[in-house]
TORROVO-506450 format. One record per residue (C-alpha): residue in three letters; residue number from 1; x, y, z. Coordinates in Angstrom, 3 decimals. Layout:
! residues N
+-----+-----+----------+----------+----------+
!   r !   k !       c1 !       c2 !       c3 !
+-----+-----+----------+----------+----------+
! ALA ! NUM !        X !        Y !        Z !
...
+-----+-----+----------+----------+----------+
//
This chain:
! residues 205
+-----+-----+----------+----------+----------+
!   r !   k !       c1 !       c2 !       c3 !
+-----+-----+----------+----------+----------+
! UNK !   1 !   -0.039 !   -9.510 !  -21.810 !
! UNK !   2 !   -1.899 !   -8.681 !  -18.581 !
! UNK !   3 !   -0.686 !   -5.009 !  -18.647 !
! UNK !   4 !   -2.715 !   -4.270 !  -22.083 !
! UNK !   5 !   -6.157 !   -4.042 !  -20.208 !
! UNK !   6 !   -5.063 !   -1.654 !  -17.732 !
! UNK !   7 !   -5.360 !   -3.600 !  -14.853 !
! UNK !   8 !   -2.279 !   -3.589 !  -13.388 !
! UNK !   9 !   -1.249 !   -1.048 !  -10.329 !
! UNK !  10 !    2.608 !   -0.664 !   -9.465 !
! UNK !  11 !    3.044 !    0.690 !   -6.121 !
! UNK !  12 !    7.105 !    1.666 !   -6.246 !
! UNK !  13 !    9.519 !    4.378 !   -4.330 !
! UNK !  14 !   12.784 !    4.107 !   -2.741 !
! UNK !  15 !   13.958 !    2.111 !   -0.294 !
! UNK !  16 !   11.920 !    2.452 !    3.140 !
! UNK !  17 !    9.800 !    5.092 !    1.321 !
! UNK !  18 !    6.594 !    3.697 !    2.234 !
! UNK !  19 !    5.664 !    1.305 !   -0.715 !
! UNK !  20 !    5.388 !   -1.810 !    1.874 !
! UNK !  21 !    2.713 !   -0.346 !    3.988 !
! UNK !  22 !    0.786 !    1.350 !    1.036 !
! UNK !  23 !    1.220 !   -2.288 !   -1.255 !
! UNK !  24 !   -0.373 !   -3.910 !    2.140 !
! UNK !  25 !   -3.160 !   -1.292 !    2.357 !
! UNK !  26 !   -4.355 !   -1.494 !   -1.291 !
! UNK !  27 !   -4.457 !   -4.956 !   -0.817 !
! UNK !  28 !   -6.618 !   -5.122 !    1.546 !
! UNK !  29 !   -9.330 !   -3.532 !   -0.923 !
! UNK !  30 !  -11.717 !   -6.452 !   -2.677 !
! UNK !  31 !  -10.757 !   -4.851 !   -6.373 !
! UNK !  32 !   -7.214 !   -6.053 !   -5.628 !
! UNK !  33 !   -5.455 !   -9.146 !   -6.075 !
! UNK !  34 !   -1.783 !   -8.492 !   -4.703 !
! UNK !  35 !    1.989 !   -9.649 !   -5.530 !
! UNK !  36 !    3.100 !   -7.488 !   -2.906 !
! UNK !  37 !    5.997 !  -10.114 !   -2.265 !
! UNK !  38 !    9.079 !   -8.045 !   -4.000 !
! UNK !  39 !   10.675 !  -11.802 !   -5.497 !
! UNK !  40 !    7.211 !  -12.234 !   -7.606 !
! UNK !  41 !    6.950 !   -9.001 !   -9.021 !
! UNK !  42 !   10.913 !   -8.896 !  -10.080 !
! UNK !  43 !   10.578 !  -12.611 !  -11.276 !
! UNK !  44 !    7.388 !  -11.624 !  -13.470 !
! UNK !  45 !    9.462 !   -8.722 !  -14.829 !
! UNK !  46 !   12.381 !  -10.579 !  -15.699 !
! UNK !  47 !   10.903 !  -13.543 !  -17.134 !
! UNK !  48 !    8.546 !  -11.457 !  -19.398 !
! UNK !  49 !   11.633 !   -9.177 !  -20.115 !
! UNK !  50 !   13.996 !  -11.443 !  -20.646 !
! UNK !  51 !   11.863 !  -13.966 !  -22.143 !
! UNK !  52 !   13.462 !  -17.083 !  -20.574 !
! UNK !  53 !   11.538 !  -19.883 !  -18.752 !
! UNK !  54 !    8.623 !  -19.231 !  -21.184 !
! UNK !  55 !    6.656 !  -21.858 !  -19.222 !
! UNK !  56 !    6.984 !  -20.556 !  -15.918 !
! UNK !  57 !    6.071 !  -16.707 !  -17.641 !
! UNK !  58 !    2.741 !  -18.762 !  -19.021 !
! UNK !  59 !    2.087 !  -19.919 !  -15.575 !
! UNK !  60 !    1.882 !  -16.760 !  -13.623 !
! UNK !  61 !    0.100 !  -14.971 !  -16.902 !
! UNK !  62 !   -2.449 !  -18.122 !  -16.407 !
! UNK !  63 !   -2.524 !  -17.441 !  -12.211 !
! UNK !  64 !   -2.877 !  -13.702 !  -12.748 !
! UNK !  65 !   -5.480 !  -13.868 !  -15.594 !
! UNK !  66 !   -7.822 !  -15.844 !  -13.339 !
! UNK !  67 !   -8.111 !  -12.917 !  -10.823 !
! UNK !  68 !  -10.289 !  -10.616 !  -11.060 !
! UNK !  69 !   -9.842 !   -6.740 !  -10.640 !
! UNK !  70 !   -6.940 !   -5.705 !  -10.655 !
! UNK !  71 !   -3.745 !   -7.219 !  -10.200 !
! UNK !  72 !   -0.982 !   -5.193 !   -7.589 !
! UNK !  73 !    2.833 !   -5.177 !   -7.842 !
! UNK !  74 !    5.212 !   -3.903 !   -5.716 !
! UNK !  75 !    9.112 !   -3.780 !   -5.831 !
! UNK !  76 !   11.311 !   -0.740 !   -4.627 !
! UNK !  77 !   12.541 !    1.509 !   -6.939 !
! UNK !  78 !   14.475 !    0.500 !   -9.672 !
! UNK !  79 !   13.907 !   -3.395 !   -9.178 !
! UNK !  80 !   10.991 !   -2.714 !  -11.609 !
! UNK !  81 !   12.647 !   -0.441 !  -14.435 !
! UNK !  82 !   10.486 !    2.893 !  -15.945 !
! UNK !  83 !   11.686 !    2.160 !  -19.631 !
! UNK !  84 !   10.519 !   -1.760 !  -19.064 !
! UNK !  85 !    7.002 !   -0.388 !  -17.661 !
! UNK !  86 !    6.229 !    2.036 !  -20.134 !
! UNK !  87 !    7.355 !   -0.800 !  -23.225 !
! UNK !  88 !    5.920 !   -3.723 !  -21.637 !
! UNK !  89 !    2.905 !   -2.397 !  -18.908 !
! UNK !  90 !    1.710 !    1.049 !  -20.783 !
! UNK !  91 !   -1.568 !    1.525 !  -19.005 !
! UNK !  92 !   -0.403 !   -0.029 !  -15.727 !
! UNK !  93 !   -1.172 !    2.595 !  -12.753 !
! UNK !  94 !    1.969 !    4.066 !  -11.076 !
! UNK !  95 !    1.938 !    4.328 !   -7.427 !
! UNK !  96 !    5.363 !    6.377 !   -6.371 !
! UNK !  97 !    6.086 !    7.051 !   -2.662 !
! UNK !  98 !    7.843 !    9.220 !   -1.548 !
! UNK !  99 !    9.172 !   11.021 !    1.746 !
! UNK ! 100 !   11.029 !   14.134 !    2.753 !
! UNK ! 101 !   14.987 !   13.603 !    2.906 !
! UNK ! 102 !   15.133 !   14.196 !    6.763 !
! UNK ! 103 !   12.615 !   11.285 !    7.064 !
! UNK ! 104 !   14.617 !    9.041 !    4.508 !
! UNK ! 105 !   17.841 !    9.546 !    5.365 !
! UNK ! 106 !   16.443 !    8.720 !    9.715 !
! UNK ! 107 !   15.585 !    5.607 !    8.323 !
! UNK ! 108 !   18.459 !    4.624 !    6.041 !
! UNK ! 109 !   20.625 !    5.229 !    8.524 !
! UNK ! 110 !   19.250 !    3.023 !   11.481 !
! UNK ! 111 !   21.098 !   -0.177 !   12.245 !
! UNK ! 112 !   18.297 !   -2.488 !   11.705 !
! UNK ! 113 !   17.769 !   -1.087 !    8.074 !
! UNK ! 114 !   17.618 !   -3.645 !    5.082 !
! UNK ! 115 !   18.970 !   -0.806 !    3.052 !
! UNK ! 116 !   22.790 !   -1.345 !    4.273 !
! UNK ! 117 !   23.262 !    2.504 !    4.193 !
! UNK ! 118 !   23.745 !    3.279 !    8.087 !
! UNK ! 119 !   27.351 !    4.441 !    7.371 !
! UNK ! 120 !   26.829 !    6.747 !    4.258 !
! UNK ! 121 !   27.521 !   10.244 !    4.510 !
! UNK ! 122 !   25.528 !   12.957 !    4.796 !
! UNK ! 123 !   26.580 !   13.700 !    1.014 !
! UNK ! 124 !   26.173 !   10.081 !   -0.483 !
! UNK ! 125 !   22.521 !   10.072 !    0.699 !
! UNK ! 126 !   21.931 !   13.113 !   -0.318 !
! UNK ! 127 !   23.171 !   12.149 !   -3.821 !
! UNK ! 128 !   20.780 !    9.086 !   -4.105 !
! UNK ! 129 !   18.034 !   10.655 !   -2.874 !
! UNK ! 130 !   17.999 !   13.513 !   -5.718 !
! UNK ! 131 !   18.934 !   10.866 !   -8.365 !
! UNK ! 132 !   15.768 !    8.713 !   -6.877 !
! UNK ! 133 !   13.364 !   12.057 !   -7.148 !
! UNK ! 134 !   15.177 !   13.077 !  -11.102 !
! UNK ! 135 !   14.461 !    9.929 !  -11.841 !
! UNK ! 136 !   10.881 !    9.671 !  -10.352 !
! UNK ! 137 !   10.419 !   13.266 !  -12.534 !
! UNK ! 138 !   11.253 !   12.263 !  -15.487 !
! UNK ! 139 !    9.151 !    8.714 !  -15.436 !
! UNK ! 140 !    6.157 !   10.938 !  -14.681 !
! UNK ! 141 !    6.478 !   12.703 !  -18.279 !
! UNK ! 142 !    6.630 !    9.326 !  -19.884 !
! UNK ! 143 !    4.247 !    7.338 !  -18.033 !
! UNK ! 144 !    0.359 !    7.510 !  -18.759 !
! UNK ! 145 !   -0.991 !    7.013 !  -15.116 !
! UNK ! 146 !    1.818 !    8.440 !  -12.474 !
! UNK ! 147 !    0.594 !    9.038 !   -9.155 !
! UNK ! 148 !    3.033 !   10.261 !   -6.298 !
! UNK ! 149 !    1.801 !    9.246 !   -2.961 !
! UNK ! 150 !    2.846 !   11.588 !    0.388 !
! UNK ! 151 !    4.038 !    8.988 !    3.574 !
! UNK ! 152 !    2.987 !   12.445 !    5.257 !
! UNK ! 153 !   -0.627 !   12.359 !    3.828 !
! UNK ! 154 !   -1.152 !    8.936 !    5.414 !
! UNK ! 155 !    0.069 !    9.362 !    8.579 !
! UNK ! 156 !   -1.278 !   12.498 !    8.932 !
! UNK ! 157 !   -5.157 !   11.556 !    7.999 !
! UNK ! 158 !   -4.827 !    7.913 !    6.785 !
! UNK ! 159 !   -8.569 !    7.309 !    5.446 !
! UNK ! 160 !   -8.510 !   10.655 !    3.344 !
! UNK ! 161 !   -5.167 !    9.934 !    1.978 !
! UNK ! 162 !   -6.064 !    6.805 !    0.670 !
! UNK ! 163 !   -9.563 !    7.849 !   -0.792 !
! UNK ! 164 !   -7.761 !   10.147 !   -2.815 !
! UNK ! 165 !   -5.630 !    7.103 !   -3.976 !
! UNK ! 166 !   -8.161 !    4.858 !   -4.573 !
! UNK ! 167 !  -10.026 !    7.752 !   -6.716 !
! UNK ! 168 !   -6.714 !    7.750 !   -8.876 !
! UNK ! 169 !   -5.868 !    4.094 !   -9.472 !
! UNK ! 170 !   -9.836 !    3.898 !  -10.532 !
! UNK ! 171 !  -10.894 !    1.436 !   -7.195 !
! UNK ! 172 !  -14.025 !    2.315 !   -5.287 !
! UNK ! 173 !  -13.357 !    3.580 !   -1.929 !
! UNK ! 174 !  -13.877 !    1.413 !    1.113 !
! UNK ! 175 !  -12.611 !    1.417 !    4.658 !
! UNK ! 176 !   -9.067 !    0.240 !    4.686 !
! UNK ! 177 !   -7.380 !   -1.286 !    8.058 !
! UNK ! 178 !   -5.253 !    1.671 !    9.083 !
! UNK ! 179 !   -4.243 !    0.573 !   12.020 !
! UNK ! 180 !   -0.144 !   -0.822 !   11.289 !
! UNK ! 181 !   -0.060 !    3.474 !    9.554 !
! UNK ! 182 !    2.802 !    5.593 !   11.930 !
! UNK ! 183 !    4.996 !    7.605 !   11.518 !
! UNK ! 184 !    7.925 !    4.716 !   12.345 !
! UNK ! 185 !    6.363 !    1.711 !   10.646 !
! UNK ! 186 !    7.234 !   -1.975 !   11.678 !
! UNK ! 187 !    7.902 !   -3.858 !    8.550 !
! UNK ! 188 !    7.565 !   -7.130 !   10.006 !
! UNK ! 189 !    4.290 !   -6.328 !   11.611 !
! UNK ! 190 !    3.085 !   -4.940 !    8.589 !
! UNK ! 191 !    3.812 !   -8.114 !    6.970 !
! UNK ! 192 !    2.872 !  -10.044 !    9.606 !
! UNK ! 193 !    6.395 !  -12.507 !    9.332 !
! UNK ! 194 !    5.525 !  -14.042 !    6.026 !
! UNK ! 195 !    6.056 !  -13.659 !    2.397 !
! UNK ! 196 !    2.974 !  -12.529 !    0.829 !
! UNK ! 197 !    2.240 !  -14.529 !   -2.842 !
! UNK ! 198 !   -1.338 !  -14.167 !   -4.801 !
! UNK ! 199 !   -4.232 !  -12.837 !   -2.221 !
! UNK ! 200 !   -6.716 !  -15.484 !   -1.352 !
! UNK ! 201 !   -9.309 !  -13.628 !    0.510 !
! UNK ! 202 !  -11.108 !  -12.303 !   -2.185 !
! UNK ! 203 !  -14.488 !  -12.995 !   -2.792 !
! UNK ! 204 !  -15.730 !  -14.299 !   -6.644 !
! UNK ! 205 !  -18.693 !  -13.306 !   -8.342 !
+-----+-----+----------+----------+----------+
//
């Protein structure tokens, strides 16, 4: 399996925690080949999991071995399970992001949220976002590579923040594109309107 070498980076969180902008900035970096589209990183869990449609689960193995560097997934939190990472992906790099409630529950709650949480209480969001951050705690003692990542760090100083990344997944730093980072990101800017598959800028040696 692709996870055995180590080469696979997770970037995960909670809903509208930040994992969409930080899975578009790593893969931007020439070490990273990116499923940042949530579909292909839940159907290359499930298929691997589950073991069905062992021909399609050849495929992507096939697409993703021919990469090079390493390969990035990214799915919010728990569309890619912790007990299904640490049997199937033990050396894959965690990426966890995370924001202060205030900031998560401003965004859960705005009508044009994906979430469909604009009419929880104050309670109810309170309640997932403590079960999101138990659960984030207690993946971190089981996982071999667990790196929480600060929304506030990269707004606040965007190049730093992500050096320090980089330094943890293992990548050589380089300039990243910072320019889609704020404080009230635009998802579709970000993502510029299209599903994002395999990345195909990448140069070969």
């Amino acid at each position: 399996m692709i996870g055995s070498s180590g080469r696979v980076l997770i970037v995960t969180g909670m809903v509208h925690s930040g994992t969409t902008i930080v899975a578009s900035l790593l893969a931007q970096h020439p070490q990273v080949s990116a499923l940042t589209s949530g579909r292909w990183a839940w159907l290359y869990e499930t298929l691997a999991l589950c073991g069905a449609h062992p021909e399609e689960t050849q495929r992507l193995e096939r697409t993703l071995e021919a990469t090079e560097g390493r390969v990035l997934l990214k799915a919010v939190w728990p569309e890619i399970t912790p007990a299904w990472i640490v049997e199937h992906l033990p050396e894959a790099r965690v990426v966890y992001c995370q924001k202060p409630f205030a900031q998560m529950r401003a965004s859960w709650r705005k009508r044009t949220s994906l979430a469909g949480m604009e009419d929880w209480s104050e309670a109810a969001l309170r309640r997932v976002y403590a079960q999101g951050m138990a659960e984030a705690d207690a993946f971190a003692r089981r996982c071999v590579h667990f790196t929480r990542f600060e929304n506030a760090a990269l707004v606040k100083a965007p190049q730093a923040a992500l050096a320090a990344l980089m330094s943890a997944l293992g990548l050589g730093e380089v300039a990243l594109d910072v320019s889609l980072v704020s404080a009230d990101k635009n998802i579709r800017e970000i993502l510029g309107g299209t599903e994002l598959w395999m990345s195909t800028h990448k140069t070969q040696s």
